[in-house]
C-alpha positions in Angstrom: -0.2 -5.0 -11.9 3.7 -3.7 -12.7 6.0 -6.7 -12.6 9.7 -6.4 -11.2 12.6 -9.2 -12.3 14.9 -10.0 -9.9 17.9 -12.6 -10.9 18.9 -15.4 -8.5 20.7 -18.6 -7.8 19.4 -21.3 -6.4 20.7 -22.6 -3.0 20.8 -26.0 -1.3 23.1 -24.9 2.1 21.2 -24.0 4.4 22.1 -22.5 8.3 23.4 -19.6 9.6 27.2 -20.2 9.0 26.0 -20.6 5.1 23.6 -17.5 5.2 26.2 -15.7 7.3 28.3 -16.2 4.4 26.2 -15.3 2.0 25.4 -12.1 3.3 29.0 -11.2 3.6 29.4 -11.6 -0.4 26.4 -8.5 -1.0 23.2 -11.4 -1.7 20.4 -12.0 0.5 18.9 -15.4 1.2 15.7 -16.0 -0.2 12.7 -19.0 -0.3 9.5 -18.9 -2.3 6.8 -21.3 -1.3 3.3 -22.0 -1.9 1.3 -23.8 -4.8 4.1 -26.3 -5.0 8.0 -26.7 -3.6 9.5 -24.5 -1.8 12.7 -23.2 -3.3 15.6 -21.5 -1.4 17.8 -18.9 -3.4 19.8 -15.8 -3.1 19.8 -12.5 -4.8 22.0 -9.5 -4.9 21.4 -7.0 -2.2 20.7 -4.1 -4.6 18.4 -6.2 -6.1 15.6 -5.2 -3.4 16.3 -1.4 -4.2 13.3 -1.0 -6.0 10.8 -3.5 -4.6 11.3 -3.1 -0.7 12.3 0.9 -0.8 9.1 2.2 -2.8 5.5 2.6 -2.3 4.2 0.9 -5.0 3.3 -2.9 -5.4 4.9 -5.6 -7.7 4.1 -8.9 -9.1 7.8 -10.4 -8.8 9.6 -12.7 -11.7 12.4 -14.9 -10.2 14.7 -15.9 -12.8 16.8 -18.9 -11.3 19.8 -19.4 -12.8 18.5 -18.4 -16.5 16.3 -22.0 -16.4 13.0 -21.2 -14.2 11.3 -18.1 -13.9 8.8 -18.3 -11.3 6.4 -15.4 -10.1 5.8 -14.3 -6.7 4.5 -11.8 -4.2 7.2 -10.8 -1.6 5.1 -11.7 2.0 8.4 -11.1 4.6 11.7 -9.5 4.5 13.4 -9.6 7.9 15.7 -7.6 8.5 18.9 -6.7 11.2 17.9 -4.9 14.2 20.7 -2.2 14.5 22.2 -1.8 10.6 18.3 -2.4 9.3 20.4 -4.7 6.9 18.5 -7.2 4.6 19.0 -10.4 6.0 15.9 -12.4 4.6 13.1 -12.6 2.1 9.9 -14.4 1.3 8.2 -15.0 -1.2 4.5 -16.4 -2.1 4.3 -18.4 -5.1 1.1 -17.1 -7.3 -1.2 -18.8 -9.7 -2.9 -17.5 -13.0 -5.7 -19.6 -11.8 -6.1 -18.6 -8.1 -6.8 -15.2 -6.1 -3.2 -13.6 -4.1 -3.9 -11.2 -1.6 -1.6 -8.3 -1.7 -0.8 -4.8 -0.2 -2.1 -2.1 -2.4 -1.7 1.5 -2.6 -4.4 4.1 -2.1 -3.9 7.0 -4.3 -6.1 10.6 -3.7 -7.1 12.5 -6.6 -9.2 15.6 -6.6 -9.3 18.3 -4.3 -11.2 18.3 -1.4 -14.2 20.9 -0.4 -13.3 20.8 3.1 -9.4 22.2 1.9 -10.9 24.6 -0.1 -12.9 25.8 3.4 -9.7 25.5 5.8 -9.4 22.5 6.2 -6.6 20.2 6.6 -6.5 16.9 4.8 -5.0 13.9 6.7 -4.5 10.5 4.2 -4.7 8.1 7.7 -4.0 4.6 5.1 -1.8 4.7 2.3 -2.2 0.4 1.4 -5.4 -1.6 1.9 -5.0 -5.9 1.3 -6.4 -6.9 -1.9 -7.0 -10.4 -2.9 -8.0 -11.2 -6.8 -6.2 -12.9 -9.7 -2.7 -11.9 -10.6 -4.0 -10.3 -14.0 -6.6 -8.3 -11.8 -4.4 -7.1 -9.1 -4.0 -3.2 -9.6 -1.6 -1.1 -9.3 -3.2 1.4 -6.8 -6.8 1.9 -5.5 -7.8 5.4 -6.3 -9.9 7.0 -4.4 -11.8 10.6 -5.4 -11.9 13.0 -3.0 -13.7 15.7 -4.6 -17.0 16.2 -2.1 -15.0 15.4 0.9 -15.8 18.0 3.7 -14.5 19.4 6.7 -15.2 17.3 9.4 -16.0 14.2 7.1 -14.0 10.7 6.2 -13.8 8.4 3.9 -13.9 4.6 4.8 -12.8 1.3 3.4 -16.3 0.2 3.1 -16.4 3.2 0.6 -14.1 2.1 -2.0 -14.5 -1.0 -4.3 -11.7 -2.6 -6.5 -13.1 -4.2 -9.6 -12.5 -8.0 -10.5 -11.2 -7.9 -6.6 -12.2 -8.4 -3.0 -10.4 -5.1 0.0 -10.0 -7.6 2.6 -8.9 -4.7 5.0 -11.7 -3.9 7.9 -14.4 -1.8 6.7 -14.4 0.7 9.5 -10.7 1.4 8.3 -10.3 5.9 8.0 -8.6 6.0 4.6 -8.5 10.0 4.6 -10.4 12.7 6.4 -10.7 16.2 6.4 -10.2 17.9 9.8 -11.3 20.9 11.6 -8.4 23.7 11.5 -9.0 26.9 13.4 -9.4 28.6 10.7 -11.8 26.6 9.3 -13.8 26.7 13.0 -13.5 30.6 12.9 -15.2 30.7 9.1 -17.8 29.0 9.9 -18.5 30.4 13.0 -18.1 33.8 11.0 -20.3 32.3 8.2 -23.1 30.8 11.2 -23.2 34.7 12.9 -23.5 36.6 9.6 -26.2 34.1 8.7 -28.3 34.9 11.7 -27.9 38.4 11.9 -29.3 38.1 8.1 -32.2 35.6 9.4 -32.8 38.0 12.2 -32.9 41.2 9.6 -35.5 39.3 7.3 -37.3 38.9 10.0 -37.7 41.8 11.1 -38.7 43.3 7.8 -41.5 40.7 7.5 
């Protein structure tokens, strides 16, 4: 999986006059826990450009003060309710050793048979939960839509992630091909002209 560096500074205030404070000077207050301490930090704002505005997924390396790197999986960011400003973020602390779960995203590839017959494709899950070892984690589950036809889905159950468990419900609609009226009208077109055809043979015989 694609790893992303932030730079931080470790903190020891805590409370809201401190993180008020904090976030007044452009950085947002940060912990990371799990598999050991929990330490509190802060980051620059801009920081979190790339790793909380994109749809892709990250490993994250914390480098505190340029003397521990530690590597994480962001799990919360909280934000303000009118300005939608950062105001906190958490972290998960991974292991080499033992599985993270993480939100991964599904990528489509292919075209679709029930496009190519009118129909309109609708992706209803773009990220599925993933749990496996950081160095198996991938980068996106693809998913081949090739034979997918009109009126047809296709279901979490369907896809499989190598070295990994989907931990997101089985019966989960990952993409389907609906009905359009055009596509209704073709193959009611297609069903007549096939009868009248049937009907024609028939009468010959």
């Amino acid at each position: 999986m694609k790893t992303l560096e932030i730079t931080g500074t470790a903190r020891t205030a805590t409370g809201k006059e401190e993180t008020a404070k904090l976030r007044k000077t452009g950085v947002v207050p940060c912990i990371i826990y799990g598999n050991g301490e929990n330490i509190m930090f802060s980051a620059p704002t801009a920081a979190f450009k790339d790793l909380i505005y994109t749809p892709n997924a990250y490993l994250v390396k914390i480098n505190l003060d340029g003397r521990k790197v530690e590597t994480g999986v962001m799990r919360e960011v909280q934000y303000h309710p009118v300005t939608d400003e950062i105001l906190h973020v958490d972290f998960y602390r991974v292991s080499e050793s033992k599985p993270v779960a993480m939100a991964v995203p599904v990528t489509l590839t292919g075209s679709a048979e029930g496009v190519k017959l009118g129909g309109k494709l609708q992706q209803a899950t773009r990220k599925i939960q993933v749990a496996a070892l950081p160095k198996d984690l991938p980068d996106a589950v693809e998913v081949d839509i090739t034979l997918l036809g009109l009126g047809k889905s296709i279901f979490v159950g369907d896809l499989k992630v190598e070295n990994g468990n989907i931990l997101t419900p089985k019966s989960t609609v990952i993409c389907a091909v609906k009905m359009t009226r055009a596509a209704m009208g073709a193959a009611a077109a297609a069903a007549t002209a096939k009868e009248a055809k049937d009907a024609k043979d028939a009468k010959k015989k």
